[in-house]
N, CA, C and O atoms as a MOPAC input file, in Angstrom:
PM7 MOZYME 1SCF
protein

 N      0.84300 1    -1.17500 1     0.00000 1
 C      0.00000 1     0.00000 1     0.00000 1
 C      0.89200 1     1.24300 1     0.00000 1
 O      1.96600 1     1.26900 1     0.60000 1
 N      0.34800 1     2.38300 1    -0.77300 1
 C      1.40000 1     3.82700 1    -0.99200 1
 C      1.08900 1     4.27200 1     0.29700 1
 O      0.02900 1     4.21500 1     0.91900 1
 N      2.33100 1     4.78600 1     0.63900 1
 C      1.90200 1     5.60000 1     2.04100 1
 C      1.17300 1     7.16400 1     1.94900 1
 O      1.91300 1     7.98200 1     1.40200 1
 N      0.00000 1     7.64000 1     2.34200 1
 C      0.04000 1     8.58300 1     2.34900 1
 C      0.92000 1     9.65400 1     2.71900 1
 O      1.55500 1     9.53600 1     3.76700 1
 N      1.10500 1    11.11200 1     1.71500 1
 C      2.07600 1    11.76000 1     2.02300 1
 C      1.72500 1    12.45700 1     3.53700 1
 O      0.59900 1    12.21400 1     3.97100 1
 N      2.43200 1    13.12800 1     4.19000 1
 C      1.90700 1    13.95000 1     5.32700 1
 C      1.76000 1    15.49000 1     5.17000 1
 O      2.50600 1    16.10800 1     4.41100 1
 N      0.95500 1    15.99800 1     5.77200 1
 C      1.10200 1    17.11900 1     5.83600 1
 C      2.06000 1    18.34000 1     5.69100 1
 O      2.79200 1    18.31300 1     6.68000 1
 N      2.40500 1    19.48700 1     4.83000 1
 C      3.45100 1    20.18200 1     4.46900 1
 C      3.42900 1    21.42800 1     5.65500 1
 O      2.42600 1    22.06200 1     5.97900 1
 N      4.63900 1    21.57900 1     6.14200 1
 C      4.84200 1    22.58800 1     6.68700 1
 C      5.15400 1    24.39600 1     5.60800 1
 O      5.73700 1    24.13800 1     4.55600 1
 N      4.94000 1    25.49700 1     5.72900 1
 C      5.02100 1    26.56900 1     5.01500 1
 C      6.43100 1    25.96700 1     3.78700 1
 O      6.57300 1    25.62500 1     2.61400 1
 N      7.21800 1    26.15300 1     5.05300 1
 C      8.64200 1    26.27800 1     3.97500 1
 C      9.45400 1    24.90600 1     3.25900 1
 O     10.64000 1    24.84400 1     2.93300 1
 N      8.13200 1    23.58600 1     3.10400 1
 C      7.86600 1    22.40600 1     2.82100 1
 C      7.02500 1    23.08700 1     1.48100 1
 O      7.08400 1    22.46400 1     0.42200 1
 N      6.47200 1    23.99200 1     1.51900 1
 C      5.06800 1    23.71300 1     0.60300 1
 C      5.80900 1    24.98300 1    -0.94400 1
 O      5.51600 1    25.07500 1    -2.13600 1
 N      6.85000 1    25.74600 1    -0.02200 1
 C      7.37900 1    26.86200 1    -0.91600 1
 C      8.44600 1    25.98300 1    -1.64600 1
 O      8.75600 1    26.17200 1    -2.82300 1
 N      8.90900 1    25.14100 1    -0.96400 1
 C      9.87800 1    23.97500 1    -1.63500 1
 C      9.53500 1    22.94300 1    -2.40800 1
 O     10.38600 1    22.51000 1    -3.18500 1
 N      8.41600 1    22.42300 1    -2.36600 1
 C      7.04700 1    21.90400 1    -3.31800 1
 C      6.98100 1    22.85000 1    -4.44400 1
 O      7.58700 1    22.31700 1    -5.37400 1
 N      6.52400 1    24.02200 1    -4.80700 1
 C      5.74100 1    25.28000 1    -5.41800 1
 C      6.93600 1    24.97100 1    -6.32600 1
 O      6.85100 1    24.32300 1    -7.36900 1
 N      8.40300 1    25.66400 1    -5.67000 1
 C      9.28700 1    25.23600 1    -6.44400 1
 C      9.70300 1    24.20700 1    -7.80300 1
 O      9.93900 1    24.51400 1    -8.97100 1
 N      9.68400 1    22.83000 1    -7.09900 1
 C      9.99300 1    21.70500 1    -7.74300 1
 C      8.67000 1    21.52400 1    -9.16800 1
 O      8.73200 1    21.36700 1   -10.38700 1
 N      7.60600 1    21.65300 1    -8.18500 1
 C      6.54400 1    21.55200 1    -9.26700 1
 C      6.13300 1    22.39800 1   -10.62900 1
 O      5.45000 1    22.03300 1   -11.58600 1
 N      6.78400 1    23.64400 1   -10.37600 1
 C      7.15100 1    24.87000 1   -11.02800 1
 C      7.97000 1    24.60300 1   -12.23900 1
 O      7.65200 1    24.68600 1   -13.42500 1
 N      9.38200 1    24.18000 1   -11.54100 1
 C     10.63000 1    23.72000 1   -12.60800 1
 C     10.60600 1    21.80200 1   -12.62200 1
 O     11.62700 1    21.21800 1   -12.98400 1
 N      9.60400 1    21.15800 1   -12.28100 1
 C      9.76300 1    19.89100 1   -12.21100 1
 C     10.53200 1    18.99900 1   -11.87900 1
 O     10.25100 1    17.83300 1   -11.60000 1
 N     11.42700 1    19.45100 1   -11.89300 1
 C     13.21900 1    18.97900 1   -10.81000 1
 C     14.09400 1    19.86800 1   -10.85900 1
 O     14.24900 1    20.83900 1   -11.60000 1
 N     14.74200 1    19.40200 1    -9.88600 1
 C     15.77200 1    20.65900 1    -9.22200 1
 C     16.21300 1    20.33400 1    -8.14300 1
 O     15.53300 1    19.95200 1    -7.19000 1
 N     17.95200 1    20.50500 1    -8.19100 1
 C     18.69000 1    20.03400 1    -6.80600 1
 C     18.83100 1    20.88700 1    -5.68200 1
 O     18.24900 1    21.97200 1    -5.72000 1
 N     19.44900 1    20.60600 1    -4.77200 1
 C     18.96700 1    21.53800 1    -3.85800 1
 C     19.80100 1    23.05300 1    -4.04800 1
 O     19.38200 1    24.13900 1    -3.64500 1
 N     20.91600 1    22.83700 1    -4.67500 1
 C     21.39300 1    24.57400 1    -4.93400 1
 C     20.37000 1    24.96900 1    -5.46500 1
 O     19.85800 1    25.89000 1    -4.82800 1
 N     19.56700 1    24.53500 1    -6.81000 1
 C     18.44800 1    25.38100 1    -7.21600 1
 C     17.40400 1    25.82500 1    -6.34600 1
 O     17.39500 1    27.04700 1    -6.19600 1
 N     16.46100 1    25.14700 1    -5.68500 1
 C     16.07000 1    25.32400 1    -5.12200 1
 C     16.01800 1    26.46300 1    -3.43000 1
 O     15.02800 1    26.82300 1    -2.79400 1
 N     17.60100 1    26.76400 1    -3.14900 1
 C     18.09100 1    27.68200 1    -2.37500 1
 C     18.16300 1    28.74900 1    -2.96100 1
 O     18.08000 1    29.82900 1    -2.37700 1
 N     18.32300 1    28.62400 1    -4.16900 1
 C     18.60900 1    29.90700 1    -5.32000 1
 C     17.40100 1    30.64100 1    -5.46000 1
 O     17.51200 1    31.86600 1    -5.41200 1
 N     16.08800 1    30.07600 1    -5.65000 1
 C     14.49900 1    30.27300 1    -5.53300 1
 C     14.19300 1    30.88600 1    -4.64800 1
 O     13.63500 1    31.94600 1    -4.92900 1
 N     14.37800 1    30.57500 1    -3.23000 1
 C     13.50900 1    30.59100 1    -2.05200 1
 C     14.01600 1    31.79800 1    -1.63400 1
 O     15.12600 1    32.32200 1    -1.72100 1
 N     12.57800 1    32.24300 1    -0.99100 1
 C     12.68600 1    33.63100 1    -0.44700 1
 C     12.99100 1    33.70400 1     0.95700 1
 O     12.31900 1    32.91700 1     1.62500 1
 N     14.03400 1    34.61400 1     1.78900 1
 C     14.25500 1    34.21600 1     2.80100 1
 C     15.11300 1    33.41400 1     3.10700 1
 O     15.40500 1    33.56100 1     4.29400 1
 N     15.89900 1    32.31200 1     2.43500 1
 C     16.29200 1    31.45800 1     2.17800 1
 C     17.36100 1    30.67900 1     3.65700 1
 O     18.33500 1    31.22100 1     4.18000 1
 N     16.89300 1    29.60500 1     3.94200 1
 C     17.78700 1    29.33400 1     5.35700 1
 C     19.03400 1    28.52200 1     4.24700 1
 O     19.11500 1    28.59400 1     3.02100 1
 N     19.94400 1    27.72900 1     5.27900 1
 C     21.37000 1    27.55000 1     4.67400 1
 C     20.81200 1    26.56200 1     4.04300 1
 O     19.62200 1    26.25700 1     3.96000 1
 N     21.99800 1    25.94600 1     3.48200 1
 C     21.76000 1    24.66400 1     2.19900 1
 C     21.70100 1    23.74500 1     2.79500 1
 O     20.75800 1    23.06400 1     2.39300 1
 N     22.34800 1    23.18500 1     3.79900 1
 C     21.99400 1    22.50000 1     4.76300 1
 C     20.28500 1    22.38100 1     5.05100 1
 O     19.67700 1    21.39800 1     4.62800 1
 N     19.76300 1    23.18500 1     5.61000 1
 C     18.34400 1    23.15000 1     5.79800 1
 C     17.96400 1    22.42000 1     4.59800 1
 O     17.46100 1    21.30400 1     4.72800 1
 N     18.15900 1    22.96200 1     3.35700 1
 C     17.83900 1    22.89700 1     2.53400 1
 C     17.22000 1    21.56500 1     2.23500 1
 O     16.08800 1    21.10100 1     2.37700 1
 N     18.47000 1    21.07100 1     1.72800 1
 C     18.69200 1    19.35400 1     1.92900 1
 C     17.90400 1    18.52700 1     2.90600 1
 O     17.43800 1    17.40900 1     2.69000 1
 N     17.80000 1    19.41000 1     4.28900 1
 C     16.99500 1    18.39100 1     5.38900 1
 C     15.37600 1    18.92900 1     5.11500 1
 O     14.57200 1    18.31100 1     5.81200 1
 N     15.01900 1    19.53800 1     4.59100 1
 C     13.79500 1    19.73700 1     4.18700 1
 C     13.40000 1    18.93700 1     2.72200 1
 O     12.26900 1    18.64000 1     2.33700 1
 N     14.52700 1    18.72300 1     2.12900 1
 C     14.11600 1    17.72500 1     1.13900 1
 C     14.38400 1    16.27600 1     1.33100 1
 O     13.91500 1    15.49300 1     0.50500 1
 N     15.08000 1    15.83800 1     2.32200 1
 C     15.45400 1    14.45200 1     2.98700 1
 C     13.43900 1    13.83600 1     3.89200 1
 O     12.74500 1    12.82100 1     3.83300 1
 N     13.33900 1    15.15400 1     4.56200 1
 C     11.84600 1    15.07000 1     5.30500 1
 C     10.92700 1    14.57300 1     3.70700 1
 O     10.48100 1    13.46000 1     3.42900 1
 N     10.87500 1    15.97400 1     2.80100 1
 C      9.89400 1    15.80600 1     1.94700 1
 C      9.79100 1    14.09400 1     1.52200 1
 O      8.84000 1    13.43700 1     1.94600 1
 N     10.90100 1    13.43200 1     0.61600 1
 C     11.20800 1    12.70400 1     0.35300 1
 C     10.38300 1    11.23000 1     1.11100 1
 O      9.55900 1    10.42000 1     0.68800 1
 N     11.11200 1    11.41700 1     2.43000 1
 C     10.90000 1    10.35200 1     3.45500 1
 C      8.99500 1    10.77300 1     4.11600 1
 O      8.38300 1     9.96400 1     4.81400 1
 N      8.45200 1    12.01000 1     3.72900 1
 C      7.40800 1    12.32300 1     3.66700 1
 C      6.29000 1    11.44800 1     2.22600 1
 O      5.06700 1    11.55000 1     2.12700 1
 N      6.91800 1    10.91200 1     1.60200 1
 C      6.25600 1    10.69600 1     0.43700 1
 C      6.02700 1    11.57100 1    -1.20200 1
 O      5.50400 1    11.31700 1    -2.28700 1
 N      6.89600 1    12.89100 1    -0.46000 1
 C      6.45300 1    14.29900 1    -1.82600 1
 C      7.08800 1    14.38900 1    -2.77900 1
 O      6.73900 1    15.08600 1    -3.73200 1
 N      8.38100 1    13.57200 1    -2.73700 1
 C      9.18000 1    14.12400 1    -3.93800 1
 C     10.46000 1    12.52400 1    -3.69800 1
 O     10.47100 1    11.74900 1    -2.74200 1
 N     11.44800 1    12.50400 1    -5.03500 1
 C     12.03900 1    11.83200 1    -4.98100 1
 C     13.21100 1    11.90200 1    -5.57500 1
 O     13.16900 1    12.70400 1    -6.50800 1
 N     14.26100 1    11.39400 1    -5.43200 1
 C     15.28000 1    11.77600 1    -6.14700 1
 C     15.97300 1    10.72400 1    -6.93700 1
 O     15.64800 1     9.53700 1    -6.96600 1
 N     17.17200 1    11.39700 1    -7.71000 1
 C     18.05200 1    10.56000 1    -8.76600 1
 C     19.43000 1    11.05900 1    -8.64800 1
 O     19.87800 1    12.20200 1    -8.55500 1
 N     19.86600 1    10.14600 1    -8.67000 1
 C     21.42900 1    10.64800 1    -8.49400 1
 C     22.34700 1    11.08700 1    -9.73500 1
 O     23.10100 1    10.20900 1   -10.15500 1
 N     22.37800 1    12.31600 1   -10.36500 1
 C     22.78400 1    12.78800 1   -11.40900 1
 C     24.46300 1    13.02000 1   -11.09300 1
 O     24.38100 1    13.55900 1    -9.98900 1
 N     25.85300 1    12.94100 1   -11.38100 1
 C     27.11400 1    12.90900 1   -10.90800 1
 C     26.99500 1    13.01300 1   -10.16700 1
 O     26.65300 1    11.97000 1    -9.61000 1
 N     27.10200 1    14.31500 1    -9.19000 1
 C     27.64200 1    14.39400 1    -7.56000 1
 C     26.16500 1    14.76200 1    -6.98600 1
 O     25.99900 1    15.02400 1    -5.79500 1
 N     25.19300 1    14.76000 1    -7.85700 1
 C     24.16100 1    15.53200 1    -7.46200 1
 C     23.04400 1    15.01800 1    -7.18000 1
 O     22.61600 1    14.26600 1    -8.05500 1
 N     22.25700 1    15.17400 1    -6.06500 1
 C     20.76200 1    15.02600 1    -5.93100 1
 C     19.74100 1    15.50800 1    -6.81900 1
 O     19.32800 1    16.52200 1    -6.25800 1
 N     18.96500 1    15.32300 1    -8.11000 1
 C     17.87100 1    15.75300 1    -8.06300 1
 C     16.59500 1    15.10900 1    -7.78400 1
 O     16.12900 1    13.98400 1    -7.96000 1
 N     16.08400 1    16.49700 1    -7.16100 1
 C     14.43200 1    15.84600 1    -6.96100 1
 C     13.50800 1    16.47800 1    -7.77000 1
 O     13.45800 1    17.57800 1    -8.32000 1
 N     12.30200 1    14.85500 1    -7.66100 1
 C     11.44500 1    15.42100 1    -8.27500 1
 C      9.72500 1    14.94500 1    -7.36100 1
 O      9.46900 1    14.08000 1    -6.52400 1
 N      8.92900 1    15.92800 1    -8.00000 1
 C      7.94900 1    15.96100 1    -7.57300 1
 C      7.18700 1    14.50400 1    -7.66200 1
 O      7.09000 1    14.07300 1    -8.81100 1
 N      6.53900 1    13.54100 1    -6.44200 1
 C      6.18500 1    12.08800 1    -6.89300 1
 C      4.63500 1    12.54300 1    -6.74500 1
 O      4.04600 1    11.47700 1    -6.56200 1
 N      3.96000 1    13.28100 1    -6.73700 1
 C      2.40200 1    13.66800 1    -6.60100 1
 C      2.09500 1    14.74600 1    -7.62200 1
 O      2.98300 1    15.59700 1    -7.66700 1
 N      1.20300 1    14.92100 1    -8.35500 1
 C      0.82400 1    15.66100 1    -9.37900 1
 C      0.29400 1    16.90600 1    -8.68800 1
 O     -0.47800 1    16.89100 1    -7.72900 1
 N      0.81300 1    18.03100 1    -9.30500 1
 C      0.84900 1    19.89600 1    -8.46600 1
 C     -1.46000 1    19.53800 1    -7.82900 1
 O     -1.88600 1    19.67800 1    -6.68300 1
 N     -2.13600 1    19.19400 1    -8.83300 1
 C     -3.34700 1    19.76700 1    -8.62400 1
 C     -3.24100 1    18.14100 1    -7.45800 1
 O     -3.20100 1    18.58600 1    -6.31100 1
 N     -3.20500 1    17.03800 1    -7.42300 1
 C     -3.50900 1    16.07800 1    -6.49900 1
 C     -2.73900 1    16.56000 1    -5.06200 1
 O     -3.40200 1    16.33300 1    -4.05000 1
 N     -2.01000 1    16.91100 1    -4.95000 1
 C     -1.29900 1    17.30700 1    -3.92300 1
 C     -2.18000 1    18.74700 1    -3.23600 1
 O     -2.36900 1    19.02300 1    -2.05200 1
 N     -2.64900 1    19.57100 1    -4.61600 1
 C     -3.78500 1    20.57900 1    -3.93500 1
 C     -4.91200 1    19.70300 1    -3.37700 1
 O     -5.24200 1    19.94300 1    -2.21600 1
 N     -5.47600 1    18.83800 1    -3.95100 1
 C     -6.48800 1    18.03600 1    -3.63000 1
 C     -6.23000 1    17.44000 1    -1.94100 1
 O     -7.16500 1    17.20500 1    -1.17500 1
 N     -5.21600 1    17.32100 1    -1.69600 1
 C     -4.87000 1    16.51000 1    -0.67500 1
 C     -4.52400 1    17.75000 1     0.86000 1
 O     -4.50200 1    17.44800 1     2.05300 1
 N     -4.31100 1    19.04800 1     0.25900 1
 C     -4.05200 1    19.65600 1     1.03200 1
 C     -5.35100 1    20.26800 1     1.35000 1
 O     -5.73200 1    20.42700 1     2.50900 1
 N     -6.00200 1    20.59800 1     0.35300 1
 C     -7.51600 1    20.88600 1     0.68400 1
 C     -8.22200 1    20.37300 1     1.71900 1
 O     -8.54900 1    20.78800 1     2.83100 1
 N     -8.43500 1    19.05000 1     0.90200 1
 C     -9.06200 1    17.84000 1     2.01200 1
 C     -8.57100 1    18.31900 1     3.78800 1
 O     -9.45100 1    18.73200 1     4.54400 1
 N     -7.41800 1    18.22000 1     4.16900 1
 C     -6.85500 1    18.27300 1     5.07100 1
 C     -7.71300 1    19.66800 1     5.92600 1
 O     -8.65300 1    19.70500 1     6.72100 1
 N     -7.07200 1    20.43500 1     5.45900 1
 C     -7.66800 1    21.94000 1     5.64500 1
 C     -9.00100 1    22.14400 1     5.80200 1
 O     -9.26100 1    23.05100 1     6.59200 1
 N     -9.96600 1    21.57500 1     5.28700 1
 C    -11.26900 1    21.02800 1     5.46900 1
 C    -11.23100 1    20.12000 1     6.29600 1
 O    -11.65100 1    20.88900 1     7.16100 1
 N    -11.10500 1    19.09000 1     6.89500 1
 C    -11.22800 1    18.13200 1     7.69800 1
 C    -10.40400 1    18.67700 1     9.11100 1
 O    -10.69400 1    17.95100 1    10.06200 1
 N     -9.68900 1    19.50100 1     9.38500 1
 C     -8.47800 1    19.96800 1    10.05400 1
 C     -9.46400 1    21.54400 1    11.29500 1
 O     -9.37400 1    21.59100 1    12.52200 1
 N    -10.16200 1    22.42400 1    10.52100 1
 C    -10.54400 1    23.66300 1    10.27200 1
 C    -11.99100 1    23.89800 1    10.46300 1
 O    -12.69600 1    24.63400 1    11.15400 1
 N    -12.22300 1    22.54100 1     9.15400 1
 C    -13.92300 1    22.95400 1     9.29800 1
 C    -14.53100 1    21.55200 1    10.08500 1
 O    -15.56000 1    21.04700 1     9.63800 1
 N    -14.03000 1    21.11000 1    10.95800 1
 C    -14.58200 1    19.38600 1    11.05000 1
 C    -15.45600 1    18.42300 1     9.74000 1
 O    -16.51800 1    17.81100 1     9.86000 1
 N    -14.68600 1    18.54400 1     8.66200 1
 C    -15.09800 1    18.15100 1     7.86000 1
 C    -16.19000 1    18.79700 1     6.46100 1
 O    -16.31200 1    18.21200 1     5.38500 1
 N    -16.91400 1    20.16700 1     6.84600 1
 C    -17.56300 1    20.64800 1     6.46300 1
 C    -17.13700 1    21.43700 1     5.43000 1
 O    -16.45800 1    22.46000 1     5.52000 1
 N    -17.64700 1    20.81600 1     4.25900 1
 C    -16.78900 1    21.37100 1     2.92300 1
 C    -17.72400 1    22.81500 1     2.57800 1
 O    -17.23400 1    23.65900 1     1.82800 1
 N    -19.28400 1    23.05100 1     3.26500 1
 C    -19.88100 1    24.08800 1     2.94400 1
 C    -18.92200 1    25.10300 1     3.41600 1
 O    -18.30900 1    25.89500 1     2.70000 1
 N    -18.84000 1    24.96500 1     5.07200 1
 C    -18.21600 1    25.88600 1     6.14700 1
 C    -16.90700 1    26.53800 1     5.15000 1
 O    -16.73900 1    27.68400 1     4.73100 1
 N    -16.03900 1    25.22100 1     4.96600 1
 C    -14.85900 1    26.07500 1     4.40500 1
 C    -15.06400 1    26.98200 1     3.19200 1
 O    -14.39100 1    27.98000 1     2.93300 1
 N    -16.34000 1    26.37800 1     2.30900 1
 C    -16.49000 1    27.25400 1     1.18200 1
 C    -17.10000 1    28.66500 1     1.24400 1
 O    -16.74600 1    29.55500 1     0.47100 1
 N    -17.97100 1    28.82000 1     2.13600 1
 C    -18.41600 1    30.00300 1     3.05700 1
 C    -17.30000 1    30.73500 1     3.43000 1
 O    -17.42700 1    31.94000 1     3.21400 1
 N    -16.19900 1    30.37700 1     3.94300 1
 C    -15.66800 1    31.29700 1     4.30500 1
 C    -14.25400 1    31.47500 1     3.31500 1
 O    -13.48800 1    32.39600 1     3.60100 1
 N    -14.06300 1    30.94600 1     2.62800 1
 C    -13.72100 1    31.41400 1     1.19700 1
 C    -14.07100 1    32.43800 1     0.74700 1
 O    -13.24000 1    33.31400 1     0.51000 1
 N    -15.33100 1    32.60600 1     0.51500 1
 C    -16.54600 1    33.08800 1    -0.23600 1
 C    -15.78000 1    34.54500 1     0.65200 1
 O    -15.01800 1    35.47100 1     0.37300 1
 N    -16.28000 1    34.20800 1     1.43900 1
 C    -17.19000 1    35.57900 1     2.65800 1
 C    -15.40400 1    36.23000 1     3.15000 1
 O    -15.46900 1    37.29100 1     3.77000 1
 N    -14.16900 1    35.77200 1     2.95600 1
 C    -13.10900 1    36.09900 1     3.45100 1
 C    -11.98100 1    36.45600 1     2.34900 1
 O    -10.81300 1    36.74900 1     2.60400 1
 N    -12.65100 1    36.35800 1     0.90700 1
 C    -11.94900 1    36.84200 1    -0.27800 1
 C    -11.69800 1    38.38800 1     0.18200 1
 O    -12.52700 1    39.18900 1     0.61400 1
 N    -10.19000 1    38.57500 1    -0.05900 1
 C     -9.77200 1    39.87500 1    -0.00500 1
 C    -10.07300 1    40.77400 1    -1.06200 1
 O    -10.42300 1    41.95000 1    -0.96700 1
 N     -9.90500 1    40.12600 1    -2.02100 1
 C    -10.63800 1    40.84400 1    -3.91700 1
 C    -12.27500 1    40.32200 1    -3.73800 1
 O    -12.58200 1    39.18800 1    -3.36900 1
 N    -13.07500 1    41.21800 1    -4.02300 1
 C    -14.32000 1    41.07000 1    -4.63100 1
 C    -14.29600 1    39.99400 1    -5.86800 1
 O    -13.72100 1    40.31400 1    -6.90800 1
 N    -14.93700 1    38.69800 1    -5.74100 1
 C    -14.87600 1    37.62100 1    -6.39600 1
 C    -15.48800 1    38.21800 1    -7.78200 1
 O    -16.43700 1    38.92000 1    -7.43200 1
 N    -15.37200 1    38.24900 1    -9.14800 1
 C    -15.61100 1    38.51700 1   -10.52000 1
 C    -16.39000 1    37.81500 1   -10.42900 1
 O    -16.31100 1    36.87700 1    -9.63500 1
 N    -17.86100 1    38.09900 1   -11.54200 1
 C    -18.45400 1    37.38200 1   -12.00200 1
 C    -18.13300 1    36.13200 1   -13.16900 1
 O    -18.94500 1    35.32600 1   -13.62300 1
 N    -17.21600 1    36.21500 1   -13.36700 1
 C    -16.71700 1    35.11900 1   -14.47900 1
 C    -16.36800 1    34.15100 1   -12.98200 1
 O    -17.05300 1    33.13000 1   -13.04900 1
 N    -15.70200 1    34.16800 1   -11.95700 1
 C    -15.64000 1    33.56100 1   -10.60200 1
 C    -16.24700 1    33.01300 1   -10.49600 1
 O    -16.17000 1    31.79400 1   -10.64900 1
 N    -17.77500 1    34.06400 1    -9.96500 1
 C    -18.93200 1    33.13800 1    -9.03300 1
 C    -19.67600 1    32.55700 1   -10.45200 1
 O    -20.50200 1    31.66300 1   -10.26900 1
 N    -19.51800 1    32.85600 1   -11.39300 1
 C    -19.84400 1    31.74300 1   -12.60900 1
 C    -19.29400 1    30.40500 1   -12.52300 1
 O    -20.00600 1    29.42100 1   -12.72000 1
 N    -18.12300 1    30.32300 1   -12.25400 1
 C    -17.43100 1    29.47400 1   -12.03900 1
 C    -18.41000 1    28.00200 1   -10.89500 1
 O    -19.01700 1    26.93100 1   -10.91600 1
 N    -17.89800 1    29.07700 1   -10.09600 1
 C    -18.52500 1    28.59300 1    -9.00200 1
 C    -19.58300 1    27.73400 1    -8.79300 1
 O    -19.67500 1    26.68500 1    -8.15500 1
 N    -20.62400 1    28.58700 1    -9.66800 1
 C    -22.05800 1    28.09900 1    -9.18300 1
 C    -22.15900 1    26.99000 1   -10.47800 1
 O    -22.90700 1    26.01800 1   -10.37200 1
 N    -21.31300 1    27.22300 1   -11.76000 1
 C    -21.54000 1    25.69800 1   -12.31300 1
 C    -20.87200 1    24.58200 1   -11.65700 1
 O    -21.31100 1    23.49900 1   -12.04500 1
 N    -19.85800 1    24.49900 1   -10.70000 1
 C    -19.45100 1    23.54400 1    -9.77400 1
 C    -20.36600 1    23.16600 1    -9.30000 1
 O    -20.70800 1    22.08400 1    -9.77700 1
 N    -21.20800 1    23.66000 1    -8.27800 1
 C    -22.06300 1    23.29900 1    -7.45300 1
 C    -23.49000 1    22.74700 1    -8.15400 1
 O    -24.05500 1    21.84800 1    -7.53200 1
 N    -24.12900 1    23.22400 1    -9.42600 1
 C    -24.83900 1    22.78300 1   -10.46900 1
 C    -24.93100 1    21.54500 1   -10.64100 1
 O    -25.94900 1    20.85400 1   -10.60600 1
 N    -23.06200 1    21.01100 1   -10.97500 1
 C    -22.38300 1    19.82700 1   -11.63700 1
 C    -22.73000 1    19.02600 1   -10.60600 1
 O    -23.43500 1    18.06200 1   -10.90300 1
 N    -22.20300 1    19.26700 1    -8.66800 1
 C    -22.22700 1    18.31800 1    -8.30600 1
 C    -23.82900 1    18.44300 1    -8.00900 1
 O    -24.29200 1    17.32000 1    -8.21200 1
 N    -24.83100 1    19.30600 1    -7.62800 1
 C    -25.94200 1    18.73400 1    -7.62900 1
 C    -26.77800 1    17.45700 1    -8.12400 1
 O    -27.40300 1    16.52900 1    -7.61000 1
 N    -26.40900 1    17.96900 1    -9.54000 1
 C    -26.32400 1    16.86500 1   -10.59100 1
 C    -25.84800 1    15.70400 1   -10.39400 1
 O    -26.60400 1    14.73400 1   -10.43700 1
 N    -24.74900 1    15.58300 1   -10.18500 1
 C    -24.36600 1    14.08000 1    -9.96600 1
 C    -24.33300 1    13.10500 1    -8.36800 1
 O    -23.85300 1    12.00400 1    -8.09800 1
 N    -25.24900 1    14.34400 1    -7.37400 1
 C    -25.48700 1    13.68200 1    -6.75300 1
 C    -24.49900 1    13.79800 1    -5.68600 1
 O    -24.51300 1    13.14700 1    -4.64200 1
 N    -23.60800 1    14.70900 1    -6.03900 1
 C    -22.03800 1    15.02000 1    -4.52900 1
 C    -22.41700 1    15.47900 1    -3.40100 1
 O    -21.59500 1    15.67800 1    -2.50700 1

């Protein structure tokens, strides 16, 4: 059985954004990216965690580590969602969408809540 990945910490998820961005990348690249940036050291132990987390994986290119992303950018959103919903809202996918809604800093566009409301249409429809 795959292990589920675990939960990403901030400067786990900016190191994710990264990889998934440029699709692999060793860890100098990745230090080169990051904003704020702690030593290379960190670096490495944040991608040793990811790794041993389930998120990413590597290949040994000459002297070099690269990693790459083992979860697809939108499944990995899927998974962080879920979490965040189950974590936040006790499960309540309205609650979290409510306050989406109601806690948008930009006034949501109507091409948006178009969006939106054919989601909710769709899953009516099928019964979600």
């Amino acid at each position: 059985m795959t292990k589920k990945p675990d939960p990403l910490t901030r400067r786990e998820r900016e190191i994710m954004d990264i990889l998934h961005r440029r699709g692999r990348a060793t860890a100098h690249d990745v230090l080169a990216e990051l904003a704020d940036p702690p030593s290379y050291s960190a670096v490495r132990t944040f991608l040793r965690l990811l790794e041993e987390g389930g998120h990413v994986r590597h290949e040994l290119e000459g002297k070099s580590y690269v990693y790459t992303p083992t979860v697809a950018r939108r499944d990995a959103q899927r998974s962080a969602i879920n979490h965040l919903v189950e974590t936040f809202f006790d499960g309540s996918v309205e609650e979290a969408v409510a306050t989406l809604v109601e806690s948008s800093k930009t006034k949501l566009s109507q091409g948006e809540l178009d969006r939106i409301a054919a989601l909710v249409a769709k899953a009516k429809k099928e019964g979600k």
